[in-house]
SERO-4910 file (N, C-alpha, C, O; in steps of 0.05 Angstrom, whole numbers):
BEGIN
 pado doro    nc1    nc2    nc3   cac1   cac2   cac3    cc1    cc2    cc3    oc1    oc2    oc3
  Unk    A     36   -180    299     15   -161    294     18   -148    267     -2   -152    253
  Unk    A     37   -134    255     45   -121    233     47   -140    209     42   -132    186
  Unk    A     55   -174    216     36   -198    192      5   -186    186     -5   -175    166
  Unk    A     -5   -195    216    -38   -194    207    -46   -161    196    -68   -162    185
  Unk    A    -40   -147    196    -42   -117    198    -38   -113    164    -52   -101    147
  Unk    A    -12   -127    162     -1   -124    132    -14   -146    112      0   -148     91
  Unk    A    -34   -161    112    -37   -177    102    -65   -167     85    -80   -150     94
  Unk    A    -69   -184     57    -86   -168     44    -99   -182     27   -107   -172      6
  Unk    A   -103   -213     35   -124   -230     32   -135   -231     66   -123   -223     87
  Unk    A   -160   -244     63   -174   -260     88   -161   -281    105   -159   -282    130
  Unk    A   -150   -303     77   -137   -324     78   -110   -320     94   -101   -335    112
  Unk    A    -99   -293     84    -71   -297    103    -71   -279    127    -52   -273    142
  Unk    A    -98   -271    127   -100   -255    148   -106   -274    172    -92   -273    192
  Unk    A   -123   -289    170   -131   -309    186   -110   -333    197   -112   -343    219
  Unk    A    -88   -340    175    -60   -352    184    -40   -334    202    -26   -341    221
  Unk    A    -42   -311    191    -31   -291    216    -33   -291    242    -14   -298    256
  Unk    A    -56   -283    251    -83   -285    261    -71   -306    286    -62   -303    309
  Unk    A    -77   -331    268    -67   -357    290    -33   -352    300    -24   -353    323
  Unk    A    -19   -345    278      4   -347    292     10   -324    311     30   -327    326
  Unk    A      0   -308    312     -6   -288    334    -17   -298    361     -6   -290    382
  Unk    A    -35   -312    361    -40   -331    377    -25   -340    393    -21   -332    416
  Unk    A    -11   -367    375     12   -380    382     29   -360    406     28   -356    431
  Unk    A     38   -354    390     61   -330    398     55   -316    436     68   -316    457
  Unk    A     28   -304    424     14   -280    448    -15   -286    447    -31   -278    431
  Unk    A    -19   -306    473    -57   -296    466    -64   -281    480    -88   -276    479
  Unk    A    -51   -269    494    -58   -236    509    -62   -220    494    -76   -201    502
  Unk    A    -52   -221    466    -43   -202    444    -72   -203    424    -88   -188    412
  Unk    A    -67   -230    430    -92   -236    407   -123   -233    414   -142   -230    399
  Unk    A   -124   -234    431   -152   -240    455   -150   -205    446   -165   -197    429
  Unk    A   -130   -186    459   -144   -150    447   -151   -144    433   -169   -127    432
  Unk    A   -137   -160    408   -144   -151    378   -165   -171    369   -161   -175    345
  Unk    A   -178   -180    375   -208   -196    388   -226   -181    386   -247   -186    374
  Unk    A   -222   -155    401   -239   -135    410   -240   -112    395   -251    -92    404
  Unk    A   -228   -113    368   -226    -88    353   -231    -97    333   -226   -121    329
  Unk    A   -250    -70    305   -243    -81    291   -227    -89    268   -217    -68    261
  Unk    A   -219   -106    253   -200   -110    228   -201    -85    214   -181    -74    205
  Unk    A   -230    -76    214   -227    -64    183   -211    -31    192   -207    -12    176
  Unk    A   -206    -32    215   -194     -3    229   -164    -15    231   -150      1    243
  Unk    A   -152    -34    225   -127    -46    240   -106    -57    216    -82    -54    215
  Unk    A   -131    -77    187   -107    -90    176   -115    -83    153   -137    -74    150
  Unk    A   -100    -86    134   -101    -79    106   -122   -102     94   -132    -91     74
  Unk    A   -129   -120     96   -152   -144     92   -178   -132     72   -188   -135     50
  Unk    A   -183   -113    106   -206   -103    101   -208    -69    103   -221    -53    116
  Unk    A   -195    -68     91   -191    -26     83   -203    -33     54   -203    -55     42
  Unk    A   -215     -8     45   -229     -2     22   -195     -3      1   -173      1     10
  Unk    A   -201    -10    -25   -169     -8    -47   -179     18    -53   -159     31    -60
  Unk    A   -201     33    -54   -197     60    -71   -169     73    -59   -151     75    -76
  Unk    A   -161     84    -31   -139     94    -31   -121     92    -36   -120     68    -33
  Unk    A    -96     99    -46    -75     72    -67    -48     84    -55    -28     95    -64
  Unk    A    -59     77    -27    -27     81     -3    -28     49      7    -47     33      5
  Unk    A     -7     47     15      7     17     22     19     27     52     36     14     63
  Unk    A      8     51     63     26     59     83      1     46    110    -23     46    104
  Unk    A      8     38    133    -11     35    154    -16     48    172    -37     49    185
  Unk    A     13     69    174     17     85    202     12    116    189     28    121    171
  Unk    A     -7    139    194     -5    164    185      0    182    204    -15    192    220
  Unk    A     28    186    200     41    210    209     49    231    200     66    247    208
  Unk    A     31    228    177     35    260    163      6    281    183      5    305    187
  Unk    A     -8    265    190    -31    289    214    -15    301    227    -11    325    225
  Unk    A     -2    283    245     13    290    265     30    319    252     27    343    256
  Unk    A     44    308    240     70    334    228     45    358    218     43    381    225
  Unk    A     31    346    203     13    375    180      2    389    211      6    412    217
  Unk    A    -15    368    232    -24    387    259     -4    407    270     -9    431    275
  Unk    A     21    394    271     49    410    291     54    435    270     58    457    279
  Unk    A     53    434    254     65    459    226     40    471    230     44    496    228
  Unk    A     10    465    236     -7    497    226    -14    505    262    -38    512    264
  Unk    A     -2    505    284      2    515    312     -6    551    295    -27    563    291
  Unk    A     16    554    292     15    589    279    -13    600    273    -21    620    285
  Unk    A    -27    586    255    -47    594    243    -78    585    253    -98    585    240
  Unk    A    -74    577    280    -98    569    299   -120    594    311   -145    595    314
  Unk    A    -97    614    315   -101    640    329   -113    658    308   -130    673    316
  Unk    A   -109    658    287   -122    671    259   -152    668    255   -166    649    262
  Unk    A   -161    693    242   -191    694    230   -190    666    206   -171    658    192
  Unk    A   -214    655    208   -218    629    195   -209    637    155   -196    620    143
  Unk    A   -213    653    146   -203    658    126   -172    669    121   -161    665     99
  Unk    A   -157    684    143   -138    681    145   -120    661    153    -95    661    149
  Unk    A   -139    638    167   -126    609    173   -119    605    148    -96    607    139
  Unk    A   -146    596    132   -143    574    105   -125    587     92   -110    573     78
  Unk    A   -120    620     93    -95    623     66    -71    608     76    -60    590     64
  Unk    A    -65    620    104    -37    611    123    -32    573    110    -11    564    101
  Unk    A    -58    560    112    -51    533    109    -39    528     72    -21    515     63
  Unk    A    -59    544     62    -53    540     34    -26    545     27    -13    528     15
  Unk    A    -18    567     34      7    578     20     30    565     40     52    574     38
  Unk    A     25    550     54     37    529     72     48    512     54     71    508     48
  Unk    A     25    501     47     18    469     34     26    475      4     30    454     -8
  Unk    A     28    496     -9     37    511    -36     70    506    -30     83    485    -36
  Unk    A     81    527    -18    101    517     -8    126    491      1    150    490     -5
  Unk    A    114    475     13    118    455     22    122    434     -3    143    421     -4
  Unk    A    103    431    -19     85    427    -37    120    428    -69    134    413    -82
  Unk    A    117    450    -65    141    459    -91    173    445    -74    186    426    -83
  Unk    A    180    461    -49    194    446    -38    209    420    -41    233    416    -44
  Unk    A    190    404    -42    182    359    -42    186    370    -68    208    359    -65
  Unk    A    186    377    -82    182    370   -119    218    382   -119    236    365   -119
  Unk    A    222    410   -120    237    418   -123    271    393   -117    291    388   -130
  Unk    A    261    386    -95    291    365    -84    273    337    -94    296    327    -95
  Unk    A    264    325    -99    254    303   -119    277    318   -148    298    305   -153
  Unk    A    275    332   -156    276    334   -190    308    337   -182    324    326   -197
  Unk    A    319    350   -160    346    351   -159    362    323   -155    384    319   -165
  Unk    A    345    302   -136    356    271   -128    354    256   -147    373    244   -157
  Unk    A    321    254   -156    312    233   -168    329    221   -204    337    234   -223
  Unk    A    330    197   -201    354    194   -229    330    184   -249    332    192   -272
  Unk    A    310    170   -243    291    174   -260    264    187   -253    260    202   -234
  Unk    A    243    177   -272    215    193   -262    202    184   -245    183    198   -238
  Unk    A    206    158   -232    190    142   -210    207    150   -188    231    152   -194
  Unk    A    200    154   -164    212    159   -138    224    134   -130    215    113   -139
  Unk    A    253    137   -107    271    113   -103    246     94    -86    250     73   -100
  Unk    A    233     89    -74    217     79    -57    207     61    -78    220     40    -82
  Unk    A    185     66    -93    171     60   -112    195     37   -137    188     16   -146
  Unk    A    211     46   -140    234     43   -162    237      8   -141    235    -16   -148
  Unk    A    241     21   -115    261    -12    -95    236    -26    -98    242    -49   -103
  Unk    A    210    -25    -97    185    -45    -95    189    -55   -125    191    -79   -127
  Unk    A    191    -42   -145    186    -53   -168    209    -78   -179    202   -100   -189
  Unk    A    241    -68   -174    262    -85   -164    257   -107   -156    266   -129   -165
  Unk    A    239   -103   -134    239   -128   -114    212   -148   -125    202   -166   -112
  Unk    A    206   -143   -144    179   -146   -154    196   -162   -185    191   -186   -188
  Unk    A    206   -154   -196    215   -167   -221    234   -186   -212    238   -205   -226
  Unk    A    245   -184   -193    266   -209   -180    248   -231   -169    259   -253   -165
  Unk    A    226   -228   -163    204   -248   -159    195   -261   -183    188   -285   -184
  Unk    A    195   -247   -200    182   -262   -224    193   -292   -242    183   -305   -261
  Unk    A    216   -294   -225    222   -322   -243    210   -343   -221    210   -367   -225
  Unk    A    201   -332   -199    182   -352   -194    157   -362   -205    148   -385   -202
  Unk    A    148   -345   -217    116   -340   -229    111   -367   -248    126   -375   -266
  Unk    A     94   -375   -243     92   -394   -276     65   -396   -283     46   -411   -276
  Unk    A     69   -371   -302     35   -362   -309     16   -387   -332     26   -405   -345
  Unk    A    -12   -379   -330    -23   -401   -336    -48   -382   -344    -66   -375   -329
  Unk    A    -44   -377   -375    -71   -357   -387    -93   -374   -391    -94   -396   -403
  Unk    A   -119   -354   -375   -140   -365   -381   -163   -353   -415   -181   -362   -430
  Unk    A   -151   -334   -413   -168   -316   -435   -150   -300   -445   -126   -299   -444
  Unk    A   -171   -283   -457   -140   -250   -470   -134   -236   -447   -112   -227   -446
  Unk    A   -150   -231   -428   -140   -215   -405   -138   -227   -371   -129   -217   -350
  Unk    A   -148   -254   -376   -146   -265   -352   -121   -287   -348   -120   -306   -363
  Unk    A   -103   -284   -331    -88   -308   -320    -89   -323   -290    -98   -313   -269
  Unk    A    -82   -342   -291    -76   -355   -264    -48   -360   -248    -35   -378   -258
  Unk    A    -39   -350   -231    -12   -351   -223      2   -367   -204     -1   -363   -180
  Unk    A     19   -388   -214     26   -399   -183     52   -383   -173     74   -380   -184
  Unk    A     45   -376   -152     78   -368   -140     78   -375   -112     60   -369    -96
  Unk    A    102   -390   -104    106   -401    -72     89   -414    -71     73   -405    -55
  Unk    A     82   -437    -82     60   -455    -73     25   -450    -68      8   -467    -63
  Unk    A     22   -414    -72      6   -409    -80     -9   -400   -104      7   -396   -122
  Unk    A    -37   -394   -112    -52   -379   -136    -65   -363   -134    -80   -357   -115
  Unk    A    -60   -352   -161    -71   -322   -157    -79   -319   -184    -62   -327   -199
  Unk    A   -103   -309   -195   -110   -298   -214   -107   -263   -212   -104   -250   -191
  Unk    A   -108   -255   -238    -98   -237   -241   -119   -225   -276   -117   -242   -294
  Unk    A   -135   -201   -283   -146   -188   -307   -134   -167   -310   -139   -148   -295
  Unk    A   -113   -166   -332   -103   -150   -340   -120   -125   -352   -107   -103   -353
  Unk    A   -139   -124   -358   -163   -114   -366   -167    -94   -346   -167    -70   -352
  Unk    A   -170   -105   -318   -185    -94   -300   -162    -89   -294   -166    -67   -284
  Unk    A   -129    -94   -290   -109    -97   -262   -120    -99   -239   -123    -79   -226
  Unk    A   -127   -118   -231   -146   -142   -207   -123   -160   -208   -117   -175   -227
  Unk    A   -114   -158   -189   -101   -191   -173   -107   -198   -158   -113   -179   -143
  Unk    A   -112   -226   -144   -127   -231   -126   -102   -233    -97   -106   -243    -75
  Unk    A    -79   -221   -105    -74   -225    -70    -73   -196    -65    -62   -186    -45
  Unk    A    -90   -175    -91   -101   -156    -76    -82   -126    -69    -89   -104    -61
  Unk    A    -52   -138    -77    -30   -113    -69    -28    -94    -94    -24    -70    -91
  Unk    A    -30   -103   -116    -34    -75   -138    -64    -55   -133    -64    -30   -135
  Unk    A    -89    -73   -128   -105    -55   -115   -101    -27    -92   -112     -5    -96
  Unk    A    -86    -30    -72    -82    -21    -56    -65      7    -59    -71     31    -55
  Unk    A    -39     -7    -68    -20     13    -71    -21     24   -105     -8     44   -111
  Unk    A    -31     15   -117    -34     21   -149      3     17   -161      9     30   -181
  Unk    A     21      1   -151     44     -4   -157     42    -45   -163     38    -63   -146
  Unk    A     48    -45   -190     40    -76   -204     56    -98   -182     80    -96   -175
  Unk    A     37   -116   -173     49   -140   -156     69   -154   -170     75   -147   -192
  Unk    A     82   -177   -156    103   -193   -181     86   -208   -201     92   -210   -225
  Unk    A     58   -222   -186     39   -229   -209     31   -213   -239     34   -224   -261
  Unk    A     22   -186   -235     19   -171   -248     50   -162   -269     48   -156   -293
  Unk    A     69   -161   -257     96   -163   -276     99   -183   -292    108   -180   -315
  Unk    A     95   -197   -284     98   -226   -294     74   -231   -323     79   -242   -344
  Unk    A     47   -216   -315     30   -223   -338     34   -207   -353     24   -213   -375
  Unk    A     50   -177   -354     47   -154   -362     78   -163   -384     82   -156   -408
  Unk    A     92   -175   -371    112   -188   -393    116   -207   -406    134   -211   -422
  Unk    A     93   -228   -397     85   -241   -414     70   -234   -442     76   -245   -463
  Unk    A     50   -214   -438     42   -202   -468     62   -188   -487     54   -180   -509
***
């Protein structure tokens, strides 16, 4: 399920898909009944530029404003603000004390894992800003222009795929 869920072409959504099948068609026959664009990364809009699937920041931000339910509606919104002000400086404050450079460790391990991919790449320029990419037996174009890759994961998360490393060091 978390293949098809995580996947962010059509193409491998749909090989997922079957092997889910395989696997569970009890599993697959439910998710039959729902739709994709609420379930897998496929079909989510790229404007948001999270890579995350599961949001459990509601959950926590709901459990933290309990206090401020019982409050006049303008005394709510300060309670939340100076919450979220708070909270807010907090996350920064222990970032600037951990962090060894300016990109967060999360972000830092995708990019890692992203340039160790790249000696797979064997790019193939079509123009000044367009390339074609084979990697793993597959292709992918890629407009540096636009940062558009077609398997779609720099869209999403706004953090450069191995394709996009790969053309970005090639220039």
């Amino acid at each position: 399920m978390w293949r098809a869920a995580s996947s962010t072409t059509e193409g491998e959504f749909m090989v997922r898909m079957e092997e889910m099948k395989v696997l569970s068609e009890q599993a697959w026959e439910w998710f039959q009944n729902k739709p994709p664009s609420q379930w897998s990364k496929t079909y989510f809009s790229e404007k948001a530029k999270c890579d995350i699937l599961l949001n459990n920041v509601c959950e926590s931000f709901t459990s933290n404003i309990l206090a401020a339910r019982d409050k006049a509606i303008i005394t709510m919104l300060e309670w939340i603000r100076e919450y979220l002000v708070k909270r807010l400086v907090k996350n920064r404050d222990k970032a600037e004390a951990n962090w060894k450079s300016k990109l967060c460790p999360r972000i830092s391990k995708i990019l890692e894992r992203n340039f160790v991919q790249v000696a797979d790449c064997v790019p193939i320029k079509s123009n000044s800003w367009s390339y074609q990419r084979c990697f793993n037996g597959g292709q992918y174009t890629f407009d540096l222009n636009q940062r558009r890759c077609s398997c779609r994961a720099w869209q999403f998360c706004g953090i450069p795929c191995t394709h996009a490393i790969c053309d970005i060091l090639g220039e």
